[in-house]
ROVEXKE-611371 format. One record per residue: residue in three letters; x, y, z of N, C-alpha, C in turn. Coordinates in pm, whole numbers, plus 50000, padded with zeros to 5 digits. Example, Ala and Ser with C-alpha at 12.3 -4.5 7.8 and 13.67 -1.06 7.14 Angstrom:
ROVEXKE-611371
ALA513194943150780512304955050780513204967050780 SER512854977550708513674989450714512905000350787 
end
This chain:
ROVEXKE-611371
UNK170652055036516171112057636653170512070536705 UNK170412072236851169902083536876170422092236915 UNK170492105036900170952117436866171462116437062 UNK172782119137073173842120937177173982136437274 UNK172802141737301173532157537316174442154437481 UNK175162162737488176202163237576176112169937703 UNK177002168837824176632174537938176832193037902 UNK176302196538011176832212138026178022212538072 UNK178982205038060180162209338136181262218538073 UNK180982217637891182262224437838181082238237804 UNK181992241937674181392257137571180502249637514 UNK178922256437454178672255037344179682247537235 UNK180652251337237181312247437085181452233137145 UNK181872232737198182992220437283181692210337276 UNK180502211637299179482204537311179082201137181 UNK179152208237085179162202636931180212192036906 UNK181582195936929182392187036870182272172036973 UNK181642173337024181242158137157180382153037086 UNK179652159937038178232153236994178352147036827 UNK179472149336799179732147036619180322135936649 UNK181172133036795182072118836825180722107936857 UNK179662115136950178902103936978178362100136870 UNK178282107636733177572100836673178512094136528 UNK179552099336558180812094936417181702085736504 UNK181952092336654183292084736688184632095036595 UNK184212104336578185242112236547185112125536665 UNK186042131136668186402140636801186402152436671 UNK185542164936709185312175736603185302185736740 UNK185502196336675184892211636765184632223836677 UNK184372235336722183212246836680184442253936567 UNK183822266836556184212274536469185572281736572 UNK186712279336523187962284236561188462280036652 UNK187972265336663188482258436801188942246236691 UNK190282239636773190632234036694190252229236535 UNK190982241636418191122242336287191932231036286 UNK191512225736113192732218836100193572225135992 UNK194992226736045195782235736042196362227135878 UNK196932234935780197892223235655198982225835711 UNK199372215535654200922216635726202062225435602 UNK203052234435671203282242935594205012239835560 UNK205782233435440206852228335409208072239935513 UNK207982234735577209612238035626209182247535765 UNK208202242235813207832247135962208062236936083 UNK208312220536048208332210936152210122213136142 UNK210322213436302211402209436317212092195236311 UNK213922202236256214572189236275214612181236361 UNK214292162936351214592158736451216112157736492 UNK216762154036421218112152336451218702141736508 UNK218912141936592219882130836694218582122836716 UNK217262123936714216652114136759216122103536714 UNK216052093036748216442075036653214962077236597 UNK215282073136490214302073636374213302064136412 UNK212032067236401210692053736423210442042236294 UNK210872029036322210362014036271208922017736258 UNK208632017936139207162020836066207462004436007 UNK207851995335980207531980735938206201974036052 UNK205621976036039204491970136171204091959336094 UNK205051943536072204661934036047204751923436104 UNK204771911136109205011898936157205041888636045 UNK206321883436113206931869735983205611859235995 UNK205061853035868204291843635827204691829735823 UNK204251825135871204971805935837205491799335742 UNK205441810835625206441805835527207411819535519 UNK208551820235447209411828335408208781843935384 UNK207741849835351207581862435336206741867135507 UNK206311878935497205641886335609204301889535571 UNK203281891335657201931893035655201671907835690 UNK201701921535598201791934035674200181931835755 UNK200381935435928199271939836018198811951735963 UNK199231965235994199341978036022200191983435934 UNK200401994935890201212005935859200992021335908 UNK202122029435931202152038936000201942053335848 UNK200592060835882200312071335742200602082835858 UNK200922085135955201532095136001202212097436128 UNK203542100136143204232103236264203962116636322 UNK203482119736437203342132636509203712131936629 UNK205442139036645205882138836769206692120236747 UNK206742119936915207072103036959205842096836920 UNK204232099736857203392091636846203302085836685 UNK202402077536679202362074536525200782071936509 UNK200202072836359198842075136338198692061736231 UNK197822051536269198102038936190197392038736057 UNK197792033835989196082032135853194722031135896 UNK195122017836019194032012936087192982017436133 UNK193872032836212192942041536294191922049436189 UNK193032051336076192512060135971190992057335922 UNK191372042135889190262035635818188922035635888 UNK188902036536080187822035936137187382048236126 UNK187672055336156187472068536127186632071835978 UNK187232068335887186552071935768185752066235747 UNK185162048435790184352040935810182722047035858 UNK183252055235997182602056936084181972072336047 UNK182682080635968182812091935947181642089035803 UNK181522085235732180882080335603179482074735652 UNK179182067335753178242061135787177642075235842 UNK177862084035919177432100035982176832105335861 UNK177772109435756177392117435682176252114235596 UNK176302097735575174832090435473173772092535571 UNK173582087635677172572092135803171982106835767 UNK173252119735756172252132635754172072136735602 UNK172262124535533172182126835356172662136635333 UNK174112137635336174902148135275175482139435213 UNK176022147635084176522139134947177982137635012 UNK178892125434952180282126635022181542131434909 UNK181732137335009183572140134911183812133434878 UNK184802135934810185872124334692186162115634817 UNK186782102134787187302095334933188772101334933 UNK189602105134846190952109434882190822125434956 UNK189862130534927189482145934979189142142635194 UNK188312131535159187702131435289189102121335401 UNK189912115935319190992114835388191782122335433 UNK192052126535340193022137135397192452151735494 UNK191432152835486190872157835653190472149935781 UNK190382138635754190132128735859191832130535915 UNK192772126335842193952126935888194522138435937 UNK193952149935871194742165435943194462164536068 UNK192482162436115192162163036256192252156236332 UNK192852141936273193592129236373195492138936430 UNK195762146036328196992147736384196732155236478 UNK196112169036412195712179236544195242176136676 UNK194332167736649193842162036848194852158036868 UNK195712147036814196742144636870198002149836970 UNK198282163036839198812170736913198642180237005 UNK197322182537036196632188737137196812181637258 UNK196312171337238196622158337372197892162037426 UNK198762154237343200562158237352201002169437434 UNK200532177137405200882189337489200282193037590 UNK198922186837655197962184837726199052178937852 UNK199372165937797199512155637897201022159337923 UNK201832163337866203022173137861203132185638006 UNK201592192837994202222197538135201332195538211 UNK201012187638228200202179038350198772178838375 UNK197812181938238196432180938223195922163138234 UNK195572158438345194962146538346193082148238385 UNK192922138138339191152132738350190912119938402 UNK190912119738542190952106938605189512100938589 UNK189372084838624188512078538579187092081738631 UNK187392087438761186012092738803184932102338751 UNK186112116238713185332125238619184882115238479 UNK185802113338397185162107638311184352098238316 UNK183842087738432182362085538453180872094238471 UNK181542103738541180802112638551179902120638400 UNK181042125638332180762127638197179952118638130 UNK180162105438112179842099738038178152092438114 UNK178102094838235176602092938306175922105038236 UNK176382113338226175302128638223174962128738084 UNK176202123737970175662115737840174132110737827 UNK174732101937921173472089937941171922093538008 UNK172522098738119171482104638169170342118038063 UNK170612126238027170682138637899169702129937805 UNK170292112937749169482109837648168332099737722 UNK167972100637890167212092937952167472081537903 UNK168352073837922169062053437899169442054937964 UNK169942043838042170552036038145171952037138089 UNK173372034338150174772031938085174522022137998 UNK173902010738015173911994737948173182004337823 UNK171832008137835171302009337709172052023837659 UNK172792028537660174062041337681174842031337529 UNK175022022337585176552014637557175912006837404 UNK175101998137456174111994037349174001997537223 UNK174002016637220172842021837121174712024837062 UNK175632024537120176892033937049177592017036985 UNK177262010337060177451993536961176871989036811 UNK175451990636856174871994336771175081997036642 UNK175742007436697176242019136567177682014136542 UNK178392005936571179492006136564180532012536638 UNK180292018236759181392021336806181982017536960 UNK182832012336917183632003937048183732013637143 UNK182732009337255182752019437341184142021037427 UNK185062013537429186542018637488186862024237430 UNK187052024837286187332040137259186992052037254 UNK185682047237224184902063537275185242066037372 UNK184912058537501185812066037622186662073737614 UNK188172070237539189042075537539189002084237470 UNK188032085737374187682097537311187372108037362 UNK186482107437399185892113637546186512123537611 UNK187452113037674188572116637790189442130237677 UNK189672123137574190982132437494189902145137481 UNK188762146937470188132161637447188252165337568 UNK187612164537659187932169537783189062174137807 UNK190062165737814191552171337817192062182737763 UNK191172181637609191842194637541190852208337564 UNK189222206837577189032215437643189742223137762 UNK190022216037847190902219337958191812225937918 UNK192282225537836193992227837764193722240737698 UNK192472243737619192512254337558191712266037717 UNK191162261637751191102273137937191452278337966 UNK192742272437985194282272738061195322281437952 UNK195522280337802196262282037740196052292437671 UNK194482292237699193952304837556193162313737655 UNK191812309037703190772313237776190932325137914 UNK192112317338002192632326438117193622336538085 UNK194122337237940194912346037898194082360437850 UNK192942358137832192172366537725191942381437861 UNK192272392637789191902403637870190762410537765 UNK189862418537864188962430237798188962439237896 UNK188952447537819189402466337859187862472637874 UNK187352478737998186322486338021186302492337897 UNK187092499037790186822506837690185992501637625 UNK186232489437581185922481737474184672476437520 UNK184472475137677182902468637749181832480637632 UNK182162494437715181172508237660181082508737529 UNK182162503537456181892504737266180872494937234 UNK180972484137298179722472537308178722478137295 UNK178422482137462177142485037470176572498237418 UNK177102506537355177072514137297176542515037161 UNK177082502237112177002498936949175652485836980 UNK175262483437081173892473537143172842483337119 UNK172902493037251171952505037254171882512237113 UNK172402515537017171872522736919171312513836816 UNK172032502836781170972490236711169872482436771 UNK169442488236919168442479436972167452474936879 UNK166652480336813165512479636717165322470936616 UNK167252468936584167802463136428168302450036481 UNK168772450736578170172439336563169932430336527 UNK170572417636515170072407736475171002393536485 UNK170372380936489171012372236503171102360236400 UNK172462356136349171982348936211172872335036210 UNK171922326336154172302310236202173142307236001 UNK174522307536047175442307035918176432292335902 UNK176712288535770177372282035795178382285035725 UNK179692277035717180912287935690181792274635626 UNK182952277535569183922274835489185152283435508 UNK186032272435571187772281035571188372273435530 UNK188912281935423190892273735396192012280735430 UNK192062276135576193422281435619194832282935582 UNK195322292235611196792298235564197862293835624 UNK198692288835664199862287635759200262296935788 UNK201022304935930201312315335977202902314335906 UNK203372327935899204452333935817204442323935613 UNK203152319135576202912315335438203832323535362 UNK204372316835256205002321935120203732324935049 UNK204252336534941203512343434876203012330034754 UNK203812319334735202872304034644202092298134769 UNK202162302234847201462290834952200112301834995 UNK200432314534994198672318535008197872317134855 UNK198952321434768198032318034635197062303934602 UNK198162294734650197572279034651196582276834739 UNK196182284634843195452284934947194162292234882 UNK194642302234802193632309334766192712307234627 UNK193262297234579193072292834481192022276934543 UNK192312271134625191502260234657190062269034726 UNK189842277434790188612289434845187862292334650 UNK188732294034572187682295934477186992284134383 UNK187892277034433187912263534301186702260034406 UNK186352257234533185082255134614184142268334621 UNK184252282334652183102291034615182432287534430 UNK183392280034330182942276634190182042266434183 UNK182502255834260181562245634279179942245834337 UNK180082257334460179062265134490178152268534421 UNK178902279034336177832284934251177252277334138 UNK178272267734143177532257133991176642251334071 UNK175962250434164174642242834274175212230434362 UNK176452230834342176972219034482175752221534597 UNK175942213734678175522214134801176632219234904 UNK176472228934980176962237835092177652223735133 UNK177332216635255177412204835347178382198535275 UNK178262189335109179612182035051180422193535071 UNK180522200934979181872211834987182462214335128 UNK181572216235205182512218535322183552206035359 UNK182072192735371183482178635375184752181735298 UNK184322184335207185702183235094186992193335163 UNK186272206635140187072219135114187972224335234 UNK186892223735371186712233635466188312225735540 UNK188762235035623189792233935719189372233735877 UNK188332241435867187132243335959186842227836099 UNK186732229936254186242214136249185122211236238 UNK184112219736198182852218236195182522215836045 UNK183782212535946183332206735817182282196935769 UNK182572185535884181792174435841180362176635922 UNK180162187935969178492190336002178282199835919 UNK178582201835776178022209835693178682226935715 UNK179502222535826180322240735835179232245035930 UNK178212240035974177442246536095177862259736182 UNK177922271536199178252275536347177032280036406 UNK175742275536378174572276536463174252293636486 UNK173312294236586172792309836593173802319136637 UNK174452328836565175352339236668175042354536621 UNK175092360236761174972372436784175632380736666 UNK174922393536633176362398536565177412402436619 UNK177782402536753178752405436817179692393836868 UNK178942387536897179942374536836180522366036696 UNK180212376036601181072370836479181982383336471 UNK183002378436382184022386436326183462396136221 UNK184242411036260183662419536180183092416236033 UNK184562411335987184092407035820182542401035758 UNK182292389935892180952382435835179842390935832 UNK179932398235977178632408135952178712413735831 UNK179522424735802179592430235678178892420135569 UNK179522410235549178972399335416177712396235472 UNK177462390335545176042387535599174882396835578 UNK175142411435623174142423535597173922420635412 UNK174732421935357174212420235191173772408335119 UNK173292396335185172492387935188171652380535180 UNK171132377335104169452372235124169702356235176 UNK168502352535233168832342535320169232330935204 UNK169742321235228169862312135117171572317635028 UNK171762326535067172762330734921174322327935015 UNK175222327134973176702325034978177562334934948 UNK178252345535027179092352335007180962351434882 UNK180832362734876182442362734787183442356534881 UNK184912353734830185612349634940185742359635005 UNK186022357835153186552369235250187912363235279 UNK188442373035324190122372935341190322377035474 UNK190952370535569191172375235733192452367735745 UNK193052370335872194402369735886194432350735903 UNK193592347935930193712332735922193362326035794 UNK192582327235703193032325235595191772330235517 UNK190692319435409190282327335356188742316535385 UNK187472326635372186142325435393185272323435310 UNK184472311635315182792315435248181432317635339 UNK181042323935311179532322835458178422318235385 UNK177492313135427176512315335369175452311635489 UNK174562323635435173352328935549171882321335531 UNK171792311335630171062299235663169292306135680 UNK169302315335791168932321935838168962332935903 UNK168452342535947168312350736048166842355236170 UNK167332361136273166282367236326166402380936388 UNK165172383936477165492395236553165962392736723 UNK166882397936715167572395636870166322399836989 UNK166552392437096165792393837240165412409637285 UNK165032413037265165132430937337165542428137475 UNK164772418437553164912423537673165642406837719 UNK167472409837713167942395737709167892393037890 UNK167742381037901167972377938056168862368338086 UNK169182362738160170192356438244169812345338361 UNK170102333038344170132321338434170652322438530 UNK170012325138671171022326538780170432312838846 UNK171502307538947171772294139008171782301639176 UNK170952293939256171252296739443171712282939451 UNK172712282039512173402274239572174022275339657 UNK174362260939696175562265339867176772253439893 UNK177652255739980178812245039917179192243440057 UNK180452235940051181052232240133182852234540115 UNK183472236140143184422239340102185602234240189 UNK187042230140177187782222440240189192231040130 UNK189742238240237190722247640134192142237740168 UNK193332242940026194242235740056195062237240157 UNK195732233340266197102237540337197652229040384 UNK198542239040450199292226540514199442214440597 UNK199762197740546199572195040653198132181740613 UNK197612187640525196582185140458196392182240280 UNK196682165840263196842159640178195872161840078 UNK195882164939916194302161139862193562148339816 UNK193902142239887193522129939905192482128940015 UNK193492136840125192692138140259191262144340272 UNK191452160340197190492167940145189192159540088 UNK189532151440005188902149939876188152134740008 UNK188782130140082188072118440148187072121940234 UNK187102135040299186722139140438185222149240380 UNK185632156040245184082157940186183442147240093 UNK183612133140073182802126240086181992115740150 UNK183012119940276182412114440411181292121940443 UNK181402136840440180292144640462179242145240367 UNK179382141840233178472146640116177492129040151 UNK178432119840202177182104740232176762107040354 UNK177012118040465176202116340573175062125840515 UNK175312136940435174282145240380172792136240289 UNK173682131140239172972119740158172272112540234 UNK172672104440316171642101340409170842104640560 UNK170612118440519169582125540604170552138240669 UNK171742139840678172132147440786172112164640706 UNK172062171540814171352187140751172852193540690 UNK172422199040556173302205140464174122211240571 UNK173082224840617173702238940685174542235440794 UNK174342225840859174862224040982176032217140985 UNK176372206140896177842203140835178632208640797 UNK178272222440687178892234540644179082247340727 UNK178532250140879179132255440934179902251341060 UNK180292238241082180872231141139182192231141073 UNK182072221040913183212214040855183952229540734 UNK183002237640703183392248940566184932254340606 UNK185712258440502186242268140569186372281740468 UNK184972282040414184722292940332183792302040417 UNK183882318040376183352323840461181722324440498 UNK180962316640396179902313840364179572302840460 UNK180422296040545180212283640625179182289440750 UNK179102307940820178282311740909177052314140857 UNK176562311640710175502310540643174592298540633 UNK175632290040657175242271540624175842270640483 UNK176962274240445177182273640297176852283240198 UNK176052287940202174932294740119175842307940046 UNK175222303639920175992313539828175352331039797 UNK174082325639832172812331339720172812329239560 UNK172272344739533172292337639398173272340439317 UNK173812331739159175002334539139174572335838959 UNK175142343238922174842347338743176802339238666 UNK176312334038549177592332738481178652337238449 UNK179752334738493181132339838541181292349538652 UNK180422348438736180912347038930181392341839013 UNK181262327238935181992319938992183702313838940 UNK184802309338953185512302838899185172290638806 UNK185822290538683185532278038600184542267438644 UNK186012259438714185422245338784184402249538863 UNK184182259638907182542259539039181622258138911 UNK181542264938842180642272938769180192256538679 UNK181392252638633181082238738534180612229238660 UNK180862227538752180452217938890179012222538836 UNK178632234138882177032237238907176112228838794 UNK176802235138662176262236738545176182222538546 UNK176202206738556176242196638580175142191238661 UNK174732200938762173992198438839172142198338844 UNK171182186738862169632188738893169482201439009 UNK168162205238985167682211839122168382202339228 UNK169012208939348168472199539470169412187039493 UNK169932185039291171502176839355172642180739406 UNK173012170339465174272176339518175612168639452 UNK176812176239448177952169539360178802157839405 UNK179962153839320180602146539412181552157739435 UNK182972154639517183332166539591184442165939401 UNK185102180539399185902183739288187012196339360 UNK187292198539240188722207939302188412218939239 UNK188872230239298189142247239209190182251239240 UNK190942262539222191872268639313192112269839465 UNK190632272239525190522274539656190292257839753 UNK190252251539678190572237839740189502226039715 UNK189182218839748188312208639717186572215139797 UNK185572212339660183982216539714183122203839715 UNK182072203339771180842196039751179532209839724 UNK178792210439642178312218539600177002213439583 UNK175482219839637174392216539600173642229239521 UNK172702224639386171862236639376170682235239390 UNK170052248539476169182245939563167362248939423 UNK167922261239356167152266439236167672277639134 UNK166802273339050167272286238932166202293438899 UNK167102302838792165562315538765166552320938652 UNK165312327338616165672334138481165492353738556 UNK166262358138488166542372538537166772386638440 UNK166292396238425166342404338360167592409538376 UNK168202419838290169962422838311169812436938362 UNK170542437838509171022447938557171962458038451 UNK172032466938494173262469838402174782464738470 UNK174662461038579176222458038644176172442038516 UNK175132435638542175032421138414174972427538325 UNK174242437438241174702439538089176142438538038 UNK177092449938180178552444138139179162434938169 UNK178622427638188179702412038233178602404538138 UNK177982406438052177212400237954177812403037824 UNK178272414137810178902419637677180562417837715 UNK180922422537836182782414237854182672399837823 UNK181942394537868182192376037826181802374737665 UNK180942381537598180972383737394181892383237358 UNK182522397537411183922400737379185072389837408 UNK185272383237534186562375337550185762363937470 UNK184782363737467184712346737412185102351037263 UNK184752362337138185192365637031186872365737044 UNK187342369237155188912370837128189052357337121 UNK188602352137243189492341937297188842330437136 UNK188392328937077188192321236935189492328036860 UNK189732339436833190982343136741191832340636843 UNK192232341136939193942334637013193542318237002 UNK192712313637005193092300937025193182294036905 UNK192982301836808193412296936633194992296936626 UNK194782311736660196532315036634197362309436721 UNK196752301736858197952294636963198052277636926 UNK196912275936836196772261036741197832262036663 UNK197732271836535199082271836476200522273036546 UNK201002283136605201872281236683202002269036715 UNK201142259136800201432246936861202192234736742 UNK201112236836645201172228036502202872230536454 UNK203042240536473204142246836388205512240136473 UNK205352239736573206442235536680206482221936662 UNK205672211336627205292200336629206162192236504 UNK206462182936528207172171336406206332162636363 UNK205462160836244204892160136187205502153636045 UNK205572140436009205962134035882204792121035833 UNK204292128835734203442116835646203852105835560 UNK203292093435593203622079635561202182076535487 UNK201262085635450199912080335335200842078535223 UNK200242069735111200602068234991199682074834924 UNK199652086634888199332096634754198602086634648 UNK197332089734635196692079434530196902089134372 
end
């Protein structure tokens, strides 16, 4: 099958774990984005008063006994996780890993992570759709064109190549849909929470400018066995004890890639623990440290961090950009803000009335200072030019979606429903006003990876969670 890369619409990370579904049909993501968490004895709450779930999923046979369909290997929440699902998954998950000839885990090893990260999306969803994160059918066409489009096929030959391979494209859809969702979810939950302090901008660039010469950037792949938050002193030992029994296997010449299937808690296990090229300022202090004593090829001691415990091992490295630059986008929009009086329905009809008269011949500028009601409408729309995180999320992911010269369908932000064209891009040397909004976004994107671990657990921890596998 052919290699799936994904739209620009989420993170880097978010675009890995898309691209492990197009090609497993399993839903994965980056380094500290959805972990899969163990579940920790006496953290799920009581249900109590609430009527217990019929796990018999059979039907009577034409003679006196029953024919079991289905059985239920895990309850999470009001939902339930079938064998069934299990089995495609590991099916599909096994066929991935022979493709990039990585040796496979035990099959009871590689179950029982297939099942942790079936619960976790799950419960990500759950709480998604809980306070009102939806993905209506349009966006997710959209998504799934730019799929298509990205690997130059048509939808039919789109659909074809994921048949092919085995995977029922309705569920991928819904696969799909459920990443999106939870991207969204972690934005909102983790991402818009994250603050950085001018202090901390100047320690950046501070600690940039004196390593200019040195710094460096190194493509690692990694191994976690996570801890449960408030762990008993047997439950980090046991934790800490599975990190060595896999750094042992290591050193006896395993292959990096099995061990991670096996070991890792990580969601980037089943791509070998990948986290691709990162800055040193985008890793956690600890790795640099292990990383600097290194030779390429070699595997670090365990490391110990508040999430649980580490192996690295250093793939590669290089020398960082001296002179880094920046993608800026000119564009210009249209804009239709919310108020009163004014339905989004209405909004959302009246800029694609305008985006098909645009479409067929009628002048951008002159619609947008007629119909805008952004202040940019006495411009013809016109933004100028715009560098990454100037704009709000949704503008910014609108753009990032976008050819030269296309124009969108209309979408929503805070400020109300847009139609958005980009006119060109360029590559740009960094001001210093961009050096710091180049090194603040390092920084929140490094935080915002440690809160959104620790707001996973939290979530996990709140969650009711009872296993129905039979223990081989």
């Amino acid at each position: 099958m052919k290699s799936l890369p994904l739209p620009n619409t989420l993170t880097s990370n978010a675009i890995q774990r898309l691209l492990a579904m197009a090609l497993s049909s399993l839903v994965l993501s980056s380094y500290a984005q959805s972990p899969i968490l163990p579940a920790a004895p006496g953290n799920s709450p009581i249900i109590g008063a609430q009527p217990r779930l019929d796990t018999r999923l059979t039907a009577p046979s034409r003679q006196s006994g029953v024919i079991p369909l289905d059985r239920i290997v895990a309850i999470v929440n009001n939902e339930v996780i079938t064998q069934g699902e299990l089995t495609d998954q590991i099916t599909m998950v096994t066929k991935n890993l022979q493709k990039q000839g990585t040796a496979l885990p035990p099959a009871d090893a590689l179950q029982k992570q297939l099942l942790e990260r079936m619960i976790n999306d799950l419960i990500q969803v759950q709480e998604a759709k809980e306070t009102g994160i939806r993905i209506d059918d349009g966006t997710l066409d959209k998504t799934l064109q730019r799929i298509a489009d990205e690997n130059s096929v048509s939808m039919t030959e789109f659909r074809r190549l994921l048949e092919q391979d085995g995977v029922v494209y309705q569920k991928f859809r819904e696969d799909i849909r459920n990443q999106v969702v939870m991207s969204r979810l972690r934005e909102r939950e983790v991402e818009g929470n994250v603050g950085v302090t001018e202090a901390e901008v100047d320690t950046l660039i501070a600690l940039e400018a004196r390593d200019a010469t040195t710094n460096q950037e190194y493509r690692l792949a990694h191994i976690l066995v996570l801890v449960p938050e408030q762990a008993t002193t047997q439950q980090v030992e046991a934790r800490r004890k599975r990190a060595m029994q896999a750094l042992s296997e290591l050193r006896r010449g395993a292959e990096f890639a099995q061990i991670s299937a096996q070991f890792s808690d990580a969601p980037d296990a089943l791509q070998g623990g990948s986290l691709g090229w990162r800055e040193a300022n985008r890793l956690p202090s600890i790795f640099v440290e292990a990383v600097n004593t290194l030779k390429l090829g070699e595997t670090s001691d365990i490391l110990r961090s508040p999430n649980g415990f580490h192996i690295v091992k250093l793939l590669d490295k290089r020398g960082k950009n001296a002179t880094p630059s920046v993608q800026q986008t000119r564009g210009r929009h249209i804009l239709i803000r919310n108020k009163d009086g004014l339905t989004e329905e209405e909004a959302r009809s009246r800029l694609q009335r305008l985006r098909e008269r645009i479409v067929g011949g009628a002048d951008f500028a002159e619609l947008a200072k007629v119909h805008s009601d952004d202040p940019s409408s006495s411009k013809g729309g016109d933004l100028g030019w715009m560098s990454p995180g100037d704009t709000v999320p949704e503008f910014e992911r609108a753009m990032t979606q976008l050819r030269d010269n296309e124009l969108s369908q209309p979408f929503q932000s805070p400020f109300g429903w847009h139609i958005v064209q980009v006119q060109e891009r360029r590559s740009e040397g960094l001001s210093e006003e961009r050096k710091r909004a180049v090194a603040r976004n390092a920084i929140r994107a490094r935080k915002a990876e440690e809160a959104y671990t620790d707001w996973l657990r939290q979530t996990r921890d709140r969650a009711f969670v009872e296993y129905r596998v039979e223990e081989k």
